[in-house]
C-alpha positions in Angstrom: -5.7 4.2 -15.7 -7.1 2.4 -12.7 -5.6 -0.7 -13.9 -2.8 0.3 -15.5 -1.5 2.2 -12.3 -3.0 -0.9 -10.1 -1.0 -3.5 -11.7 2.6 -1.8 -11.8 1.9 -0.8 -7.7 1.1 -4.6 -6.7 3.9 -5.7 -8.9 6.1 -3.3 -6.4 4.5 -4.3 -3.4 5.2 -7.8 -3.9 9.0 -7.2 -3.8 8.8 -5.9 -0.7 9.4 -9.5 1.6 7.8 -7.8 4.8 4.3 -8.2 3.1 2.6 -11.7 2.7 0.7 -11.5 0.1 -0.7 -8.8 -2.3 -4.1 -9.0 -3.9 -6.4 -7.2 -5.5 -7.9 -5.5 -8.8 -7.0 -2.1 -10.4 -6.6 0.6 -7.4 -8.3 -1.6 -5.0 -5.3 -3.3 -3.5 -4.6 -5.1 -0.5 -1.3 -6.1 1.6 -1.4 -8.8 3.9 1.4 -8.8 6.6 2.4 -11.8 9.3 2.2 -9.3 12.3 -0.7 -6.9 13.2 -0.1 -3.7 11.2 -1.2 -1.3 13.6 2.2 0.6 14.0 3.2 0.4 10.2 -0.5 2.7 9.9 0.4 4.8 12.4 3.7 5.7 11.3 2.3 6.0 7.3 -0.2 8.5 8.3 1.7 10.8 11.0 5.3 10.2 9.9 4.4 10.4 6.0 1.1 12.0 6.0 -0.9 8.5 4.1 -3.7 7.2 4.9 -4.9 3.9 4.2 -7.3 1.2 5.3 -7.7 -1.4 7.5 -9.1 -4.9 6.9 -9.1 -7.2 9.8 -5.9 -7.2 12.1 -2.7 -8.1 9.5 -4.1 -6.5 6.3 -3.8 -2.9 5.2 -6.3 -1.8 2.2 -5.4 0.8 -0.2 -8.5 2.6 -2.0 -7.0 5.6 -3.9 -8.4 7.9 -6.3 -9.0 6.2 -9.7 -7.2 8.9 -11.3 -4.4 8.2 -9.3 -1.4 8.9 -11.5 2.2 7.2 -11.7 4.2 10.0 -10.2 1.7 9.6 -7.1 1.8 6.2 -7.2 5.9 6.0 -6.9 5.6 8.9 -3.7 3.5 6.4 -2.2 5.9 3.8 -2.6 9.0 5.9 -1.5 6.8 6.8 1.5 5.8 3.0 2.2 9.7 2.2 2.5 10.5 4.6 4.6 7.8 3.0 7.2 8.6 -0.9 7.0 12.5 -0.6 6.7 
């Protein structure tokens, strides 16, 4: 599951041209931005209830549950848009 729900959620991510780059394996994904993502993680977690990671100033880590199903994996995307458009 962890890898099946890992590689269709960085296939997503990368169509989104505000992130850099997207790497990672299975759930453990991250998004590297060109500005500092401070505000985008602000406005995830208190506008759209997410939290999510930090690693180093311009990349945001996602760590979610390994049985992290589809349907869950699409409301995080819908939230995620909401945010950076």
């Amino acid at each position: 599951n962890a890898a099946k729900v890992g590689a269709y959620l960085m296939e997503e991510l990368k169509k989104f041209p505000q992130i850099k780059e997207v790497r990672g394996e299975g759930l453990m994904i991250g998004m590297e931005f060109e500005e500092p993502i401070k505000e985008i993680r602000r406005r995830l977690l208190f506008e759209q209830k997410v939290f999510t990671g930090v690693s180093g100033t311009n990349v945001i880590r996602l760590l979610p549950p390994l049985c992290l199903s589809m349907d869950e994996a699409n409301e995080f995307l819908i939230r995620f848009k909401k945010v950076i458009e």
